[in-house]
C-alpha positions in Angstrom: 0.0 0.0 0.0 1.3 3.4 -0.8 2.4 6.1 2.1 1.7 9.5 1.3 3.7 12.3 3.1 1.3 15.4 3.9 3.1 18.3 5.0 2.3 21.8 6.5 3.6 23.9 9.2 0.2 26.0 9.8 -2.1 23.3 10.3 -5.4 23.0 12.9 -5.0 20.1 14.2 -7.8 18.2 16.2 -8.3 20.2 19.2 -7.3 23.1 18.6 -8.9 26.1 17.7 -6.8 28.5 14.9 -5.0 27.4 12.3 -6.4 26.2 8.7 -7.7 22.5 7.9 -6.9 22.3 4.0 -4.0 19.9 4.6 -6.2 17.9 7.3 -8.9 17.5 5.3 -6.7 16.0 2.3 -5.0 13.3 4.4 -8.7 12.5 5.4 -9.8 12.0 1.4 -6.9 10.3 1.2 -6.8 8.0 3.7 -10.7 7.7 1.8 -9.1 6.9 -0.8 -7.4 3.6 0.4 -3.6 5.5 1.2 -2.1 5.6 4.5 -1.0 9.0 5.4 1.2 11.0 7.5 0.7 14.4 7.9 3.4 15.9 9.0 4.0 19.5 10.3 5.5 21.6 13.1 5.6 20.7 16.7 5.0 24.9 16.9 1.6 26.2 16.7 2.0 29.0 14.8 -1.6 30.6 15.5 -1.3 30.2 19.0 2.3 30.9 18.9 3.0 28.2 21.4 4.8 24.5 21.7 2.2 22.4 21.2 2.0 19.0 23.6 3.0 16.3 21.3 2.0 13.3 23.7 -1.5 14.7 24.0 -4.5 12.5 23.4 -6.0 14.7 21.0 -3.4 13.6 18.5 -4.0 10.4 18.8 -6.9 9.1 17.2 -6.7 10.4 13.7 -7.1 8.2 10.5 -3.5 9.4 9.6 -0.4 9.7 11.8 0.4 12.9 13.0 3.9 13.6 12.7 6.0 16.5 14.8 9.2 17.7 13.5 10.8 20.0 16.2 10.5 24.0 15.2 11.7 26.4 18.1 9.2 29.0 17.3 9.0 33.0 16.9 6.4 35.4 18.8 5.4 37.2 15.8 4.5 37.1 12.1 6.8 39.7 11.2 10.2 38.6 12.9 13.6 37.7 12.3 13.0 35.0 14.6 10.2 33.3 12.6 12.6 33.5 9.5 15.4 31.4 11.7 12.6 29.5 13.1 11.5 28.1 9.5 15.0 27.7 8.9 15.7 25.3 11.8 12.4 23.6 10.8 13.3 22.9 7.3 16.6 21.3 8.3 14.5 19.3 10.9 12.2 18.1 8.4 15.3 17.2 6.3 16.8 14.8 8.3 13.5 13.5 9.2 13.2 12.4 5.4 17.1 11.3 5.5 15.9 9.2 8.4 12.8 7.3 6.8 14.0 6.8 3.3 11.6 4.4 1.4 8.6 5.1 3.9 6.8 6.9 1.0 5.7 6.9 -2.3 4.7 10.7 -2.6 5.8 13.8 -1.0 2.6 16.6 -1.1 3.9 20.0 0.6 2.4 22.9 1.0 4.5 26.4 -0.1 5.2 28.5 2.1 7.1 28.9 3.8 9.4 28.3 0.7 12.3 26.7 2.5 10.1 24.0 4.3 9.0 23.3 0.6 12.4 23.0 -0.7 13.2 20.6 2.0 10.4 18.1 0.8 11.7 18.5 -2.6 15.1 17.6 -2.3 13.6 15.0 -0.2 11.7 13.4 -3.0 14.3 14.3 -6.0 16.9 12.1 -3.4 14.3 9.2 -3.3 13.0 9.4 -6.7 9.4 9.5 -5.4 6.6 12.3 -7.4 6.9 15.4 -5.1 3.6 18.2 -5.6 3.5 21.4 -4.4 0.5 23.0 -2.7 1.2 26.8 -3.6 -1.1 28.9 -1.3 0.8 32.5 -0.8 3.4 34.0 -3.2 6.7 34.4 -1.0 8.5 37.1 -1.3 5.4 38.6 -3.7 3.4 38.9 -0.3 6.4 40.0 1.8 6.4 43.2 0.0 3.3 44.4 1.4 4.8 44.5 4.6 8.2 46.1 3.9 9.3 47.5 0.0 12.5 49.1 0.5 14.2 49.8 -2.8 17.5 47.4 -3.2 17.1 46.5 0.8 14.0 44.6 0.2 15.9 42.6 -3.0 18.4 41.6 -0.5 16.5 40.8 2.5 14.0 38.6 0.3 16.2 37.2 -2.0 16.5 34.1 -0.7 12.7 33.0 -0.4 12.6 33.9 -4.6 15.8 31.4 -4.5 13.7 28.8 -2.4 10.6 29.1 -4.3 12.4 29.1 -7.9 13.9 25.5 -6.9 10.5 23.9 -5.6 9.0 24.9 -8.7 11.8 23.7 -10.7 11.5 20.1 -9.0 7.8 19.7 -8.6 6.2 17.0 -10.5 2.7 18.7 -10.3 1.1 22.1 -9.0 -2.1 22.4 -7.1 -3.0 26.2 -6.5 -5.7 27.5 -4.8 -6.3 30.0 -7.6 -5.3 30.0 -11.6 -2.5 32.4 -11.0 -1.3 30.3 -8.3 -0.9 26.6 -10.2 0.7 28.6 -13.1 3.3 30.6 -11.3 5.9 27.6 -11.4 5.7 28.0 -15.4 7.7 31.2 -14.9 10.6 29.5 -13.5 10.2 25.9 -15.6 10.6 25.8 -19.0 9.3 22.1 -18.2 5.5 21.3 -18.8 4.6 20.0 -15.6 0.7 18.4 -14.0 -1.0 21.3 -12.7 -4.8 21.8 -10.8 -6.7 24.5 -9.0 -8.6 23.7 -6.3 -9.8 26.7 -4.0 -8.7 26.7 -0.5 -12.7 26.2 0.2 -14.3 24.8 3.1 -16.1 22.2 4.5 -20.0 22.9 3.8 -21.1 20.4 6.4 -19.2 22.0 9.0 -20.3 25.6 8.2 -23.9 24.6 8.4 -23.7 23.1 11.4 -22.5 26.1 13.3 -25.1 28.0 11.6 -27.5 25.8 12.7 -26.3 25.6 16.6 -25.6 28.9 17.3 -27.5 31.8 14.4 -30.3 31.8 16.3 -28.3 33.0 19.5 -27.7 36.3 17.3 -30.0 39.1 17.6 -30.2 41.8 14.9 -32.1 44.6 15.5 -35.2 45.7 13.5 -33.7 48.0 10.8 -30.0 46.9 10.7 -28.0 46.0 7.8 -24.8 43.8 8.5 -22.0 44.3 6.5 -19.2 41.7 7.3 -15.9 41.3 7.0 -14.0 38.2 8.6 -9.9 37.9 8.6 -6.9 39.1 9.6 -6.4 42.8 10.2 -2.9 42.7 9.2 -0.9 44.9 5.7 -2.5 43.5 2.6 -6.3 44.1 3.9 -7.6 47.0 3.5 -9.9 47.5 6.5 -9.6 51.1 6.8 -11.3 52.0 3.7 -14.0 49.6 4.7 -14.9 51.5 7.8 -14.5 54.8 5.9 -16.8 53.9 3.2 -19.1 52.2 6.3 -19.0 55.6 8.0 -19.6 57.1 4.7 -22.9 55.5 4.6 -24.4 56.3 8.0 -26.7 59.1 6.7 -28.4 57.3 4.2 -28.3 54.0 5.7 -28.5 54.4 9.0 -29.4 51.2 10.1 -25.8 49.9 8.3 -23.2 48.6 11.0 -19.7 46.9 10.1 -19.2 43.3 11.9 -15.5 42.5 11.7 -14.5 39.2 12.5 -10.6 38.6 13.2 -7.5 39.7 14.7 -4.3 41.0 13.8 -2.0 43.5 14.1 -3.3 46.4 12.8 -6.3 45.7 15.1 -5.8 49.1 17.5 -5.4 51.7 14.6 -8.8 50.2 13.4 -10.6 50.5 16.4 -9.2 54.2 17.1 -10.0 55.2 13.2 -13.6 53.8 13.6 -13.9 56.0 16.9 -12.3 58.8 15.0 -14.9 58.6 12.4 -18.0 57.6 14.7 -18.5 54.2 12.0 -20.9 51.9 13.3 -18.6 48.9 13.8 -18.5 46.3 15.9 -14.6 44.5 15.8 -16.1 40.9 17.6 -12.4 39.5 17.4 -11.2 36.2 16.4 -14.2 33.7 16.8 -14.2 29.8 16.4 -15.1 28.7 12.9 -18.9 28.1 13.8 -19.6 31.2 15.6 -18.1 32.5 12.5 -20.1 30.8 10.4 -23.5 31.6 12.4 -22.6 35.5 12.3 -21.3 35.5 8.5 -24.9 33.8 8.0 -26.8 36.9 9.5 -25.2 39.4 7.5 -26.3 41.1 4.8 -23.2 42.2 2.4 -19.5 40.7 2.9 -16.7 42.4 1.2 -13.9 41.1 0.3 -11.7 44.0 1.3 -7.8 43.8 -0.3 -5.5 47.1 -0.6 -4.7 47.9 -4.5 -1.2 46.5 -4.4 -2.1 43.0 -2.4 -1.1 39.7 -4.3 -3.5 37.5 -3.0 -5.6 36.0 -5.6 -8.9 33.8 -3.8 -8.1 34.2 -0.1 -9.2 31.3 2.0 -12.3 33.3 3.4 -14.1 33.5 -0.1 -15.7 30.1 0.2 -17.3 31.1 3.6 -18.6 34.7 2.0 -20.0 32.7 -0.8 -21.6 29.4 2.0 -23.3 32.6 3.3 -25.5 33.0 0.5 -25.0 36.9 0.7 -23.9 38.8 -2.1 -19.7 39.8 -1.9 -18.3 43.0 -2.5 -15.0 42.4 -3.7 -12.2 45.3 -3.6 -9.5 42.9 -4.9 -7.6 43.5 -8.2 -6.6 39.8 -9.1 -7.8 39.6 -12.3 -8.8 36.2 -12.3 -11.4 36.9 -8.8 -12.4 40.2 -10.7 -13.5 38.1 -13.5 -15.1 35.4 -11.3 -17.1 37.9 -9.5 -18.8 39.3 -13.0 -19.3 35.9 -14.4 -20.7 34.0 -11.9 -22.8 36.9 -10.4 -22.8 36.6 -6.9 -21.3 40.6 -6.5 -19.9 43.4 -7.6 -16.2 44.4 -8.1 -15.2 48.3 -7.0 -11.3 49.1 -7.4 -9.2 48.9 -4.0 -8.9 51.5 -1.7 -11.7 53.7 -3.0 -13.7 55.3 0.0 -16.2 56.7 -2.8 -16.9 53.6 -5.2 -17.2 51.0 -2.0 -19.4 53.3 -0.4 -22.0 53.4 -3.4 -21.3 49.9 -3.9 -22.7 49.5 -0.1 -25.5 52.2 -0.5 -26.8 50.1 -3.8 -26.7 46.4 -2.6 -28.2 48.0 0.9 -31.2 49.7 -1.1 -32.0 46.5 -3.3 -33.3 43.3 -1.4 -34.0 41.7 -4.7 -30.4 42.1 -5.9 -29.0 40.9 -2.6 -31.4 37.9 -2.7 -30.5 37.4 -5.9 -26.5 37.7 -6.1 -26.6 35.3 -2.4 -28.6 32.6 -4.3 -25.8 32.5 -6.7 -22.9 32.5 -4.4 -24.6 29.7 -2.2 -24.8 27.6 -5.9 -20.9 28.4 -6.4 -20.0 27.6 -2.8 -21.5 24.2 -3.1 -20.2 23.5 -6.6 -17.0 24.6 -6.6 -15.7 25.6 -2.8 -16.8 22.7 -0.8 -14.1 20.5 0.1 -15.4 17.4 0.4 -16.5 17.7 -3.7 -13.5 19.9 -5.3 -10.4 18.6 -3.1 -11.5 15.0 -4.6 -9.1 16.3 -7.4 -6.4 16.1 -5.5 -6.9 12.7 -5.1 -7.0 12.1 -8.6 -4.3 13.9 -9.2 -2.0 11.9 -6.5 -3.4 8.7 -8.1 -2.5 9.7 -11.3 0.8 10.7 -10.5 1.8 7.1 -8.5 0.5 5.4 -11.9 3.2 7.2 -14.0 5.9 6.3 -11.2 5.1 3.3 -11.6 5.7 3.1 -14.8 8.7 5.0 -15.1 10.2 1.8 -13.0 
């Protein structure tokens, strides 16, 4: 029977309560699917931004094997210490491979963080096993957002493009959780290679569920419209435009209030620009994925909300706008969302950063029930057809199948 290597450093595993479940919820379809797993990842919760307890019982249990390597951990996104952190983890994670050589047929890795990636590469290259990258950020593309210093920036970042250029020079196949994503190794490659998109998504079952245990707990005053947002408050998300364009609105919709659901680090200048502005919004902080769910459920509008210059393409939190059945009010200038938006019909685009155009955007969706009914009708069709997990990541599977066939042959 074939052993498949999962790996990710930011997983939630069972238990806990941050983190993202893409990489889970694959081992799970494939261990479905008749392979034994490990999914591997960081003894370091990165959300939490603590050790977690290896020997605890909630990791025991699993249809895969959870696997730690040892990372010593950082205290904040932004830190020399997280880049020395990844660093220590990578070479962890290659000795672990050195040390199990011929325990698996297929290495699947998730990118970034870039070096972590290159590790499992190598890795497979050394063993001659198919190695697939899961490409889910752009490192150093997203970096920039957070510090762009002419020549210093080149320097400082140099070695993540280094990183990333060798992964996508070694992968066998691509799966990217947008177009742009699964083609970005094809700038690097002058190799054709297997590539897939598959949206980051979510599990359907799971956000109905906490809709259905706790929406009814949240009260919404006669005459209210909810406009939500739900993320991080962190550099490439433009939140302050948001609660200018919310504030913007307060005359002629007075009834309109700003639920943001999430935590980051831009989290204080938020709240003191929505007092400096008087904006109706309520920052509810980070919330559990069903409480998320049951508030995203009770809004009216959600808004995609990116700055102009942001390189995120479908950002995980589109397929639980869309499981809403709300419309989506997307600021984002990928061109491939932007596109998605106007043919599927479940929104309107406005361009980033545009206190003006997001504000009429609001005032218009707010003034027209039948639109809103309409466009959230649509998005919850597109959520179940093409965001739900348990549907769209059987590709993956496919894909991984496919691959294992050709090594075989290639024997």
């Amino acid at each position: 029977m074939h052993r498949i290597a999962v790996w990710t450093q930011g997983v939630k595993l069972p238990g806990e309560v941050r983190g993202y479940t893409r990489f889970r919820k694959i081992a799970e379809m494939l261990v479905l699917a008749g392979f034994e797993v490990d999914l591997i990842t960081s003894s370091f919760q990165h959300w939490e931004k603590a050790q977690r307890d290896t020997s605890a019982v909630q990791y025991q249990g699993s249809p895969y094997t959870i696997v730690f390597v040892r990372e010593p951990g950082y205290k904040k996104n932004l830190d020399l210490r997280r880049i020395a952190s990844h660093k220590k983890l990578a070479q962890n994670l290659t000795d672990y491979f050195a040390e199990h050589v011929g325990r698996y047929s297929l290495i699947y890795a998730e990118i970034p963080p870039n070096d972590c990636a290159l590790a499992c590469a190598k890795a497979a290259q050394a063993q001659g096993i198919p190695f697939v990258a899961d490409i889910n950020d752009l490192w150093p593309e997203a970096m920039r957002m957070a510090a762009d210093i002419p020549v210093l920036s080149d320097m400082a970042f140099a070695p993540f493009a280094r990183d990333a250029e060798q992964v996508y020079k070694l992968l066998d196949a691509a799966v990217g959780t947008s177009d742009e994503y699964a083609l970005r190794p094809s700038r690097d490659r002058s190799e054709a290679y297997e590539h897939i998109t598959v949206y980051v998504g979510n599990d359907l079952g799971e956000f109905d569920a906490g809709v259905a245990l706790y929406a009814h707990e949240i009260v919404k005053p006669t005459g209210e419209l909810w406009v939500a947002y739900a993320g991080m408050l962190g550099a490439s998300y433009d939140i302050k435009t948001l609660i200018a364009a919310v504030a913007a609105c307060t005359d002629a919709v007075p009834g309109m209030r700003l639920k943001i659901m999430g935590d980051g680090p831009n989290r204080d200048r938020l709240e003191s620009l929505a007092a400096e502005l008087h904006a109706p919004v309520d920052f509810l902080g980070y919330l559990d994925y069903a409480h998320m769910a049951a508030w995203l459920s009770r809004c009216d509008i959600t808004v995609n909300s990116l700055v102009a210059a942001a390189p995120q393409s479908i950002v995980t939190k589109i397929g639980d706008y869309l499981a809403a059945g709300v419309p989506l009010v997307n600021t984002g200038s990928s061109p491939e969302f932007y596109s998605k938006v106007e043919a599927d019909g479940f929104g309107v685009n406005v361009p980033a950063e545009d206190v003006e155009e997001l504000a009429e955007a609001l005032f218009k969706l707010s003034s027209d029930g039948e639109a809103r009914k309409q466009m959230g009708a649509r998005a919850r069709t597109i959520a179940e057809k093409e965001f739900d997990q348990n549907i769209s990541y059987a590709e993956i599977v496919h894909l991984i199948e496919k691959l294992l066939v050709q090594a075989k042959g290639q024997r």
